[in-house]
GUZAMAR-959764 format. One line per 4 residues: number of its first residue (from 1); their letters; for each residue x, y, z of N, C-alpha, C, O. Coordinates in nm, 4 decimals, m for minus. Atoms other than C-alpha are relative to their C-alpha. Example, Ala and Ser with C-alpha at 12.3 -4.5 7.8 and 13.67 -1.06 7.14 Angstrom:
residues 2
1	AS	0.0890,m0.1190,0.0000,1.2300,m0.4500,0.7800,0.0900,0.1200,0.0000,0.1936,0.1181,0.0665  m0.0820,m0.1190,m0.0060,1.3670,m0.1060,0.7140,m0.0770,0.1090,0.0730,m0.0261,0.2198,0.0899;
This chain:
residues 105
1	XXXX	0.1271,0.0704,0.0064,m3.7049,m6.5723,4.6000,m0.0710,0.0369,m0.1297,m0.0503,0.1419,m0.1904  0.0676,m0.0108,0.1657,m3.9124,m6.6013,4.2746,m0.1456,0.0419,0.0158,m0.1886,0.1121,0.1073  0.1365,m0.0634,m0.0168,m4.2678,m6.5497,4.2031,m0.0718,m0.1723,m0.0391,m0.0400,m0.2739,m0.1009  0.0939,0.1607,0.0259,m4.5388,m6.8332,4.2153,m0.1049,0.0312,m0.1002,m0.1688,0.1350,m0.0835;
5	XXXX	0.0893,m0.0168,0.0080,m4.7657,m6.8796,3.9804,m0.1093,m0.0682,m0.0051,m0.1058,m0.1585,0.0785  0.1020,0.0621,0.0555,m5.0924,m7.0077,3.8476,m0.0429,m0.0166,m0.0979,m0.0534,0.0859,m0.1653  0.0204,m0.0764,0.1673,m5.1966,m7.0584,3.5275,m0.1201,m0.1496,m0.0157,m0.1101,m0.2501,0.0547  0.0974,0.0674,0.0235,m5.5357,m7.2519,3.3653,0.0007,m0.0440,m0.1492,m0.0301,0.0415,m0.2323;
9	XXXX	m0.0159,0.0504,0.1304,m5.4870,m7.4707,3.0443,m0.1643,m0.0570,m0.0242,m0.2321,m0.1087,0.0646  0.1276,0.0555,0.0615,m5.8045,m7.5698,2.8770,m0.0434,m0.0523,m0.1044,m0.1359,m0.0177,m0.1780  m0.0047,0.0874,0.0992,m5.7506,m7.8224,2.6670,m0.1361,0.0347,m0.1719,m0.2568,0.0574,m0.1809  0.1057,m0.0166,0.1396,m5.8829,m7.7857,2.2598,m0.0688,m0.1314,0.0095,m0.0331,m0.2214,0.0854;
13	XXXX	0.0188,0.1641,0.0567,m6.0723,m8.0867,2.1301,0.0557,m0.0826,m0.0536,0.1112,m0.0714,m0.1630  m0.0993,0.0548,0.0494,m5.9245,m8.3523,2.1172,0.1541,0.0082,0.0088,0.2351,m0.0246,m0.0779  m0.1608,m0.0636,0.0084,m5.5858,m8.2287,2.2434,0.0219,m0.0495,0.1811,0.1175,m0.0237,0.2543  m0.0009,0.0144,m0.1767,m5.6483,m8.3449,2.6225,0.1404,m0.1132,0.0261,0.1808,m0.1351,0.1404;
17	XXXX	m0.0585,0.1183,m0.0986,m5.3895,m8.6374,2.6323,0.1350,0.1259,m0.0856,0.2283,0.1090,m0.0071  m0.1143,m0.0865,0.0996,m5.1176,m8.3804,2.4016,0.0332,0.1238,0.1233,0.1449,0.1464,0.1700  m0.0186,m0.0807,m0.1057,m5.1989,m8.1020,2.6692,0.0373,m0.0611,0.1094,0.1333,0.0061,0.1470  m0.0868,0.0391,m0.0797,m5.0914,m8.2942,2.9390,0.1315,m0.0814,0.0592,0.1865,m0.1013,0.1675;
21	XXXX	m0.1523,0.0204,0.0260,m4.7884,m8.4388,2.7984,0.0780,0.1379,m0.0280,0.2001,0.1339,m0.0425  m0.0921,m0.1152,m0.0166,m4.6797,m8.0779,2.7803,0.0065,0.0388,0.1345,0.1132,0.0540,0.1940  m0.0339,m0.0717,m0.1485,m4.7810,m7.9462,3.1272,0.1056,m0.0902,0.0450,0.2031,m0.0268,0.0855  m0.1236,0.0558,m0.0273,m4.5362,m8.2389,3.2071,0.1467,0.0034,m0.0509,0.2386,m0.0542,0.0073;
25	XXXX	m0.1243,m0.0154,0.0635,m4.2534,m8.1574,2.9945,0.0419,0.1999,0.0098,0.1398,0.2601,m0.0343  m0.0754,m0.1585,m0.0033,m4.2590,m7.7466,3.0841,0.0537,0.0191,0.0681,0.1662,0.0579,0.0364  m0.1013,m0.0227,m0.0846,m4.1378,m7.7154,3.3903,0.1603,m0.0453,0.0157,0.2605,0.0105,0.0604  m0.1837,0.0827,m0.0053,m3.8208,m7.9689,3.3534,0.0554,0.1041,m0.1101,0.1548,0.1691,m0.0780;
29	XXXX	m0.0091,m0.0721,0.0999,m3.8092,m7.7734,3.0246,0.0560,0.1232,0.0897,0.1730,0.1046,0.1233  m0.0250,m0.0640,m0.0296,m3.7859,m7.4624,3.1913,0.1076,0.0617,0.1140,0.1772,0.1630,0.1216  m0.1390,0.0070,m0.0420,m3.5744,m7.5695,3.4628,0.1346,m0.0512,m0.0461,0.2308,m0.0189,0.0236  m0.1335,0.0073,0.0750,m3.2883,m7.6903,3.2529,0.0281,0.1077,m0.0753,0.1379,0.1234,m0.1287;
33	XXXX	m0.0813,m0.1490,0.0069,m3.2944,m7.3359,3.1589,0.0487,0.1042,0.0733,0.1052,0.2083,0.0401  0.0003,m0.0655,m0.1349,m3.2836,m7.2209,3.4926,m0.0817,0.1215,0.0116,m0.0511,0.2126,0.0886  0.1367,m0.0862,m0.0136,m3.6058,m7.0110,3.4418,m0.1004,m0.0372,0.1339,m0.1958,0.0385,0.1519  0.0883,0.0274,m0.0661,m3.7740,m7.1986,3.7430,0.0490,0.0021,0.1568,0.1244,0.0992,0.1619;
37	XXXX	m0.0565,0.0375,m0.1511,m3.6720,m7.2688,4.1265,m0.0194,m0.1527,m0.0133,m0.0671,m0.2082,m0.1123  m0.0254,0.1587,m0.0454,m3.6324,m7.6274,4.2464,m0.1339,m0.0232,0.0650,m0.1592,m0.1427,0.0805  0.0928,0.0068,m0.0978,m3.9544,m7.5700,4.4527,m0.0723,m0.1005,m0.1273,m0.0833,m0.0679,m0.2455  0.1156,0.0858,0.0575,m4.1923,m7.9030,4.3392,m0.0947,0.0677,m0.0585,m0.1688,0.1377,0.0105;
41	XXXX	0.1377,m0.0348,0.1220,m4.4408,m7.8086,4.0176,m0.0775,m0.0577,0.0867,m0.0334,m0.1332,0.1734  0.0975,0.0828,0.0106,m4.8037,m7.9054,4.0730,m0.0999,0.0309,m0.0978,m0.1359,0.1389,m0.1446  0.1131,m0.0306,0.1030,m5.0665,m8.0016,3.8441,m0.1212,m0.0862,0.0456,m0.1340,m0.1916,0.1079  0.1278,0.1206,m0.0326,m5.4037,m8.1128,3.8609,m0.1003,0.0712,m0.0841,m0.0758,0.1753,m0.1451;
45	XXXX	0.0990,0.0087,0.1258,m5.7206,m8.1140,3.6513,m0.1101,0.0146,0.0485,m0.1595,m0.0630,0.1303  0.2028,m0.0448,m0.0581,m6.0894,m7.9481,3.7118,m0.1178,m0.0942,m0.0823,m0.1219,m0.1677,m0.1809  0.1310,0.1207,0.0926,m6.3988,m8.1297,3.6059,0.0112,m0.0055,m0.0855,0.0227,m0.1109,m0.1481  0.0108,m0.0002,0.1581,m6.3951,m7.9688,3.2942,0.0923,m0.0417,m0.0611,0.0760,m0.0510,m0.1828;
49	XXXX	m0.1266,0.0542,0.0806,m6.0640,m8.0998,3.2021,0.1161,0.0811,0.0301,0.2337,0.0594,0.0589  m0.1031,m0.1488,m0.0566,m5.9317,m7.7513,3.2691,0.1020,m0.0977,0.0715,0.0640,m0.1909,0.1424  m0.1185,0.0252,m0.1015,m5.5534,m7.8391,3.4126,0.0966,0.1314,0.0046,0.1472,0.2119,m0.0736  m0.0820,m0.1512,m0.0329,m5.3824,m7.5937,3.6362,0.1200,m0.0299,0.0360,0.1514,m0.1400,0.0813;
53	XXXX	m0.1982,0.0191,m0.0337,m4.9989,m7.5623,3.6916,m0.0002,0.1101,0.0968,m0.0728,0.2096,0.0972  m0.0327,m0.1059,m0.1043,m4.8801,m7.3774,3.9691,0.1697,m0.0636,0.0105,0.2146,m0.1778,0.0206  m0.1456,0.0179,m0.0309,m4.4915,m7.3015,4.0012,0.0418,0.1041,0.0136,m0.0391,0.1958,0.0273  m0.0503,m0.0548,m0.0727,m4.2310,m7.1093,4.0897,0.1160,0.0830,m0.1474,0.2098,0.0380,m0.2133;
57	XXXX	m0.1350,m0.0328,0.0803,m4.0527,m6.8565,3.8644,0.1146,0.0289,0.0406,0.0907,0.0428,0.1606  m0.1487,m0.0305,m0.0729,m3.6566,m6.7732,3.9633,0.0071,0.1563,m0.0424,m0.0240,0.2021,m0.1523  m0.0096,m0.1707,0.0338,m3.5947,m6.3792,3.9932,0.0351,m0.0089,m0.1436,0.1164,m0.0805,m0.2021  m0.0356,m0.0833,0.1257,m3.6071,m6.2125,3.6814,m0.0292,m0.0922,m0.1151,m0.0122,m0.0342,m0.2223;
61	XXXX	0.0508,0.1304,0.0791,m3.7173,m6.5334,3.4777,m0.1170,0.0550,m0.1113,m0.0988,0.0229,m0.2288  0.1405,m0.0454,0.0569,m4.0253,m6.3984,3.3238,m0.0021,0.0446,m0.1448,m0.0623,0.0188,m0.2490  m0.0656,m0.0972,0.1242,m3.8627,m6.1742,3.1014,0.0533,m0.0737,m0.0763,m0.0008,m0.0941,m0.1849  m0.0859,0.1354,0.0731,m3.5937,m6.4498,2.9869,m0.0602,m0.0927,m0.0859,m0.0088,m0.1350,m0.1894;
65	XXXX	0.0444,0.1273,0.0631,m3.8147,m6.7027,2.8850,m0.0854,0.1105,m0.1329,m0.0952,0.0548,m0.2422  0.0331,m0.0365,0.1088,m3.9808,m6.4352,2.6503,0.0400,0.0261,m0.0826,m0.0350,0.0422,m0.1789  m0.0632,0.0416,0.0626,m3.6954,m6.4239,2.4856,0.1293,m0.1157,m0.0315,0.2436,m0.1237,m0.0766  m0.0492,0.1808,0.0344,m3.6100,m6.7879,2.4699,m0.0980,m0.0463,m0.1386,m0.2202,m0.0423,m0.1530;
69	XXXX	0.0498,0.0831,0.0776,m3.6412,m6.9650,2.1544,m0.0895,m0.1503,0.0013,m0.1903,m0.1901,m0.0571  0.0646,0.1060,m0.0292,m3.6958,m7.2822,2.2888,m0.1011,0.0136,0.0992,m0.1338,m0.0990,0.1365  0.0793,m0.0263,m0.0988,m3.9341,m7.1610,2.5405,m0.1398,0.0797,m0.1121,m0.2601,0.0708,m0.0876  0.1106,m0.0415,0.0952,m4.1381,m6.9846,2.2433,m0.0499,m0.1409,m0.0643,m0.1689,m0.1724,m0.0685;
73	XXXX	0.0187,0.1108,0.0233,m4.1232,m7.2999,2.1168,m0.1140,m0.1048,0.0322,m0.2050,m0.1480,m0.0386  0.0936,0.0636,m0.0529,m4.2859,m7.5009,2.3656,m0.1256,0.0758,0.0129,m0.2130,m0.0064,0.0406  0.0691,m0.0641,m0.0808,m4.5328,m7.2366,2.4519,m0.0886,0.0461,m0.1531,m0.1798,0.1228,m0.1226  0.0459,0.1012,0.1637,m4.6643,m7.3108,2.0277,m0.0738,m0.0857,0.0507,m0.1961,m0.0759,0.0616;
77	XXXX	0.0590,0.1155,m0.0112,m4.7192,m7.6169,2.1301,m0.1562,0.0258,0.1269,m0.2752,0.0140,0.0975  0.0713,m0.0638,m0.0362,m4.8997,m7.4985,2.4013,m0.1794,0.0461,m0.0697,m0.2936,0.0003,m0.0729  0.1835,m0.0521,0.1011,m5.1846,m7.2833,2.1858,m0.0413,m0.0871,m0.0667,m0.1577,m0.1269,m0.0630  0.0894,0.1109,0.0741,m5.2152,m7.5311,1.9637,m0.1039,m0.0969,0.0349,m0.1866,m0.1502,m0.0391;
81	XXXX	0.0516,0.1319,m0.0709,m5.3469,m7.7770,2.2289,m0.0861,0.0344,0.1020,m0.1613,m0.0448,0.1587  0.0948,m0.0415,m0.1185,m5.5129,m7.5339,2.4832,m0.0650,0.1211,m0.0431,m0.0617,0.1603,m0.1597  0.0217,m0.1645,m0.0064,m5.6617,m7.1860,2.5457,0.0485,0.0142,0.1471,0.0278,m0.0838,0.2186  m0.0488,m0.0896,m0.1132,m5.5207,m7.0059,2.8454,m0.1635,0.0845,0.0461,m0.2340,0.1557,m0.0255;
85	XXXX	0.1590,m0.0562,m0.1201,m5.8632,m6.9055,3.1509,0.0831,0.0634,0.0867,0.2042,0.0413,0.0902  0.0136,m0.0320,m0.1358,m5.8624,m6.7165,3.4586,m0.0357,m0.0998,0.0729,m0.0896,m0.1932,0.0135  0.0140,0.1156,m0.0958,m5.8970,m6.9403,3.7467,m0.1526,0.0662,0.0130,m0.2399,m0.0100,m0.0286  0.1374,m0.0099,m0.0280,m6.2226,m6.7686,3.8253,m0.1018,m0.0442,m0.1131,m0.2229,m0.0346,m0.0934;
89	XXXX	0.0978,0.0491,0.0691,m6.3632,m6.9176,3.5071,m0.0478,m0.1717,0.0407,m0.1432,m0.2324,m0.0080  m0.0036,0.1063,m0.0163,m6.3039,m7.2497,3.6720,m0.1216,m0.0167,0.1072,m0.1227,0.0639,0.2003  0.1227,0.0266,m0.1027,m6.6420,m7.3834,3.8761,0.0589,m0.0026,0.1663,0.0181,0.0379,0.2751  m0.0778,0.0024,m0.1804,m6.4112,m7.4457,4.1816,0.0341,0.0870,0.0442,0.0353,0.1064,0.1657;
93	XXXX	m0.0435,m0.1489,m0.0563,m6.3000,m7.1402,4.2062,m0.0786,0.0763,0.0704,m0.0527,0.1942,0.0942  0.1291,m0.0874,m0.0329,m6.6243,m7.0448,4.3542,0.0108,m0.0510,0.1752,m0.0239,0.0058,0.2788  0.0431,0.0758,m0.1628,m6.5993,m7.2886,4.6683,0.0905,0.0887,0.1030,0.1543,0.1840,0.0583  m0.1019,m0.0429,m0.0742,m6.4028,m7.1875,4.9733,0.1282,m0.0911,0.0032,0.2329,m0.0383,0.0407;
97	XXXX	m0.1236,0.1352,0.0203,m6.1509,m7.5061,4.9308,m0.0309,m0.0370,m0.1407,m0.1381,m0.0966,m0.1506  0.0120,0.0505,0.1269,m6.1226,m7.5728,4.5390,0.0664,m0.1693,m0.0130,0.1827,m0.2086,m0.0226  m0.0566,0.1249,0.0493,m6.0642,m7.9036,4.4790,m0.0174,m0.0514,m0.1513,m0.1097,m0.0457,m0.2326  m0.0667,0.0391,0.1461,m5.8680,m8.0535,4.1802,0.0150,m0.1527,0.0288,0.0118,m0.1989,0.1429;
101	XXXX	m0.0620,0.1504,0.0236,m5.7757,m8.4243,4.0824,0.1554,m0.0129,m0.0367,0.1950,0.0202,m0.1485  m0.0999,m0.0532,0.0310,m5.4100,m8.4471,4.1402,0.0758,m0.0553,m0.1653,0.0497,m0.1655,m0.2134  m0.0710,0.0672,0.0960,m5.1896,m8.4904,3.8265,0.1545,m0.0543,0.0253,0.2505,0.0225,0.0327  m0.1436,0.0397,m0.0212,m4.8837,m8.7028,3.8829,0.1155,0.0526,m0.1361,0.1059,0.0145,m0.2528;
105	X	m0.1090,m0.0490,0.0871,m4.5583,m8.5102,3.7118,0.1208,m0.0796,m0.0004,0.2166,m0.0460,m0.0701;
């Protein structure tokens, strides 16, 4: 069994439709390296634009992808287009049920 995670993209200016042509292209990305599990990605998007990914790494994955080229790669593209939050910077994070707007992958 792998590890799940979470993670909070927060789009630069101007980078909102670029950032979420990547959150859609990491996971396939990452599973054709076999860095991920099969378990269904999800994404979805907070008021502020903020979009969160939640997935599934495959044992021992973590490590691998930090030394993956093409995984440094994408993950460039990445900074360029976001900053990386804590979920608790996100307003929803405050409610007892956070609700997101889903993103179709």
């Amino acid at each position: 069994m792998g590890v799940m995670v979470i993670v909070a993209y927060r789009p630069k200016p101007g980078c909102e439709a670029d950032l979420e042509t990547l959150v859609r292209e990491h996971v396939p990305c990452l599973r054709t390296l076999g860095l991920v599990t099969e378990r269904p990605a999800q994404a979805m998007r907070a008021k502020d634009g903020t979009i969160v990914e939640v997935f599934e790494w495959a044992d021992g994955a973590i490590e691998a992808a930090h030394n993956s080229s093409r995984v440094a790669e994408l993950w460039e593209r990445f900074a360029s287009a976001c900053d990386y939050v804590p979920l608790r910077e996100l307003p929803e994070a405050e409610g007892m049920f956070a609700e997101f707007e889903p993103i179709a992958l």
